[in-house]
C-alpha positions as MATLAB code, in Angstrom:
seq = 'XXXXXXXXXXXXXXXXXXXXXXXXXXXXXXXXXXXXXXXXXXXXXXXXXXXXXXXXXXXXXXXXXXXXXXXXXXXXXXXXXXXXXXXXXXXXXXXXXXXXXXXXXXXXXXXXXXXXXXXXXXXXXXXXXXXXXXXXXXXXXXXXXXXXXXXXXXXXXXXXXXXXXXXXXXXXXXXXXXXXXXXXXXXX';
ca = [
       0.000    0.000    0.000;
       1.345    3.074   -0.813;
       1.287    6.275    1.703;
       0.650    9.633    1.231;
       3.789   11.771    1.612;
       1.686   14.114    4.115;
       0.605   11.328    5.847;
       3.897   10.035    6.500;
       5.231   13.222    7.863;
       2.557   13.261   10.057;
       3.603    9.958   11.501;
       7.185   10.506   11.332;
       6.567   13.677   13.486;
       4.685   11.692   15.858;
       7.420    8.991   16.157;
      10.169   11.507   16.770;
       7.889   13.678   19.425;
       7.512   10.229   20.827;
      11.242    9.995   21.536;
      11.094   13.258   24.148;
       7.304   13.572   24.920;
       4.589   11.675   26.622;
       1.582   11.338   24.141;
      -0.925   12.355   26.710;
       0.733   15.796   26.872;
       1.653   15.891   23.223;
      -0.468   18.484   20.849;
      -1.946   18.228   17.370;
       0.160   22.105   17.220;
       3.175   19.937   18.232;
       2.854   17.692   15.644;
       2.048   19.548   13.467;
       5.179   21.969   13.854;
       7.044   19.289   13.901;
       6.071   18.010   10.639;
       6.125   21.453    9.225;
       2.128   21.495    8.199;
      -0.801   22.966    8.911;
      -3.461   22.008   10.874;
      -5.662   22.004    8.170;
      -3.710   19.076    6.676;
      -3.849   17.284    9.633;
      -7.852   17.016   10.055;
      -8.131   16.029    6.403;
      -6.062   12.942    7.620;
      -6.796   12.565   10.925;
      -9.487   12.786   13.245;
      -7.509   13.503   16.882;
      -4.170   12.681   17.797;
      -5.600    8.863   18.487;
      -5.882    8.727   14.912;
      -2.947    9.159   13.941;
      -1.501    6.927   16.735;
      -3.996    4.093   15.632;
      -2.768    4.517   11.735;
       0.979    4.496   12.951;
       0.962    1.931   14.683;
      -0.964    0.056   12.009;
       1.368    1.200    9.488;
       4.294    0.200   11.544;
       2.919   -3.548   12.177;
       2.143   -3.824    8.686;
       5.783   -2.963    7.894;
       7.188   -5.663   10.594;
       4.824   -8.398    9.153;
       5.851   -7.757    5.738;
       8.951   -7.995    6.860;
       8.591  -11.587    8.448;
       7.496  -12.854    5.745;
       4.300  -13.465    7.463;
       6.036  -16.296    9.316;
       4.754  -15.739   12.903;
       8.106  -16.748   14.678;
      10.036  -14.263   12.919;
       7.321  -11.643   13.662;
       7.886  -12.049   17.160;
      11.669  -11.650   17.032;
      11.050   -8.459   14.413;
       8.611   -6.865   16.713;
      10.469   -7.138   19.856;
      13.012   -6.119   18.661;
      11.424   -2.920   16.755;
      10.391   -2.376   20.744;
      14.051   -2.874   21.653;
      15.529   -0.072   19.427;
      12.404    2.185   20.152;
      12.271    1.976   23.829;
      12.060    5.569   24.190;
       8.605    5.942   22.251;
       7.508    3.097   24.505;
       8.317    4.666   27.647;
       6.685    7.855   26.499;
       3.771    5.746   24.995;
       3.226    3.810   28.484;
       3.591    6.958   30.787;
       0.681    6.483   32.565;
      -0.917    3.341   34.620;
      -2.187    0.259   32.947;
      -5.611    1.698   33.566;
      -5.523    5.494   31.803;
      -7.264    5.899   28.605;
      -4.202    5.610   26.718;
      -3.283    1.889   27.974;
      -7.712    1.024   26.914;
      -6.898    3.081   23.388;
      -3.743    1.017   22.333;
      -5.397   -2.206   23.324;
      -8.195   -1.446   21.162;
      -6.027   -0.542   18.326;
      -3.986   -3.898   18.680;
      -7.563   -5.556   18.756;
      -8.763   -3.709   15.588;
      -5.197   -4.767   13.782;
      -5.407   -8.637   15.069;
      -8.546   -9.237   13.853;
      -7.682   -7.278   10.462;
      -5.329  -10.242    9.873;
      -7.793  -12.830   10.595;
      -9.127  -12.049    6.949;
      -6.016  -12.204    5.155;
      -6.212  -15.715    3.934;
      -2.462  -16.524    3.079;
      -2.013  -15.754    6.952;
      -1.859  -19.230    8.636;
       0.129  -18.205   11.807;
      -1.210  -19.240   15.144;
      -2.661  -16.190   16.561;
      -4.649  -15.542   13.064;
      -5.784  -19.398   13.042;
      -7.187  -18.844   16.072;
      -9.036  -15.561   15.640;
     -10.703  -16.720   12.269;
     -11.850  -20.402   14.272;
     -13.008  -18.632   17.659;
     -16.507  -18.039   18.571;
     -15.787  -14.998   19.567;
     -13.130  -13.443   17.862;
     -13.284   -9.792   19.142;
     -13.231  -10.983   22.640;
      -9.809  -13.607   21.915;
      -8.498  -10.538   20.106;
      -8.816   -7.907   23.554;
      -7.583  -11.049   25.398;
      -4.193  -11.592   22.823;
      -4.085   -7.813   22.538;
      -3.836   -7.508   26.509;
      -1.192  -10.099   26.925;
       1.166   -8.720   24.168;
       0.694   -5.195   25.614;
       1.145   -6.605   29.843;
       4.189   -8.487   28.392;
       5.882   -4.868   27.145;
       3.928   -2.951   29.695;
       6.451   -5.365   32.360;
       9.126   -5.378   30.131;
       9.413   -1.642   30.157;
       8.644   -1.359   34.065;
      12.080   -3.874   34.317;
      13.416   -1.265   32.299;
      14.108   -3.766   29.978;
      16.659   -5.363   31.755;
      15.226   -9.094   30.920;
      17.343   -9.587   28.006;
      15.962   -9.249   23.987;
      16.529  -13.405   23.332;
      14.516  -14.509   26.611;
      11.759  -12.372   26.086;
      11.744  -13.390   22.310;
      12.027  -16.822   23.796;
       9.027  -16.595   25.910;
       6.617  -14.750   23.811;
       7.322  -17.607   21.204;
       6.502  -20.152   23.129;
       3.344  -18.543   25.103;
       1.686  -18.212   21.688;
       2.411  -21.785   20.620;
       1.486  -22.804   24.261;
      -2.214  -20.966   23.484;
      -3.083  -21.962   20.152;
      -1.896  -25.818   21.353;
      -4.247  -25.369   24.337;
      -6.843  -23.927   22.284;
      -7.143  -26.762   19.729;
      -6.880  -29.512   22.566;
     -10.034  -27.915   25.117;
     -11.370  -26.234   21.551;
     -12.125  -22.884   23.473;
     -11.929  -21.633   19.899;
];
């Protein structure tokens, strides 16, 4: 898919306010300085500042699974460490407690983007397989969407002193550990 040039500013400003700012005290005026356009411009994209979070991150993931080759294993490793090299636009996204609006906000947009894959029918990864086969796939996805987000949320309150390779390690094997546990009680 190919992005609007405007659009990508946008996001790159937001990425490199994220680096020095907490997004709950960040402004659209910020932003929008920093990506040297209007305002205007950014309302014909965007509705509020959570819009353009939502389609960053979305663009981001989209980038990481391309990436791995839609092999889930290698998504894991590419997104963790994407987290790794961007740790300050993860502190700065997760400056609040797990229960401000920000924390209920990203969960929803990791919900909206796992069950967005679900329909892509080359995807036969473990997480996907199990959104398109559950009963209730919006509630699996808020439950997978929590986990990934409580597994960085700690990782970032250790100050990410758990190394890269054992968090890779156990985020790998927690996923195949659910979709095997899944399939056997067929929750899904």
């Amino acid at each position: 898919m190919k992005m609007n040039r405007t659009v990508r500013d946008f996001q790159n400003a937001l990425e490199s306010l994220l680096k020095t700012h907490q997004f709950g005290h960040l402004t659209i005026d910020q932003i929008c300085n920093e990506a040297l356009l209007h305002r205007s411009s950014f309302y014909r994209y965007f509705h509020d500042k959570y819009d353009l979070l939502e389609q960053t991150i979305s663009t981001r993931l989209n980038i990481l699974i391309d990436q791995s080759d839609r092999n889930e294993d290698e998504f894991v490793e590419i997104l963790i460490k994407y987290v790794s090299d961007n740790r300050d636009i993860f502190r700065n996204l997760a400056d609040s407690s797990s229960q401000s609006s920000l924390y209920g906000e990203i969960m929803k947009i990791v919900s909206e983007i796992l069950l967005r894959q679900r329909h892509d029918s080359e995807n036969q990864d473990t997480i996907v397989t199990a959104l398109r086969n559950s009963k209730n796939p919006e509630m699996l996805a808020y439950i997978l969407s929590g986990s990934i987000l409580g597994a960085f949320y700690w990782w970032r309150q250790n100050n990410y002193e758990v190394p890269q390779q054992d968090v890779i390690d156990f985020v790998k094997q927690s996923m195949h550990n659910l979709s095997d546990r899944l399939e056997h009680d067929g929750l899904n």
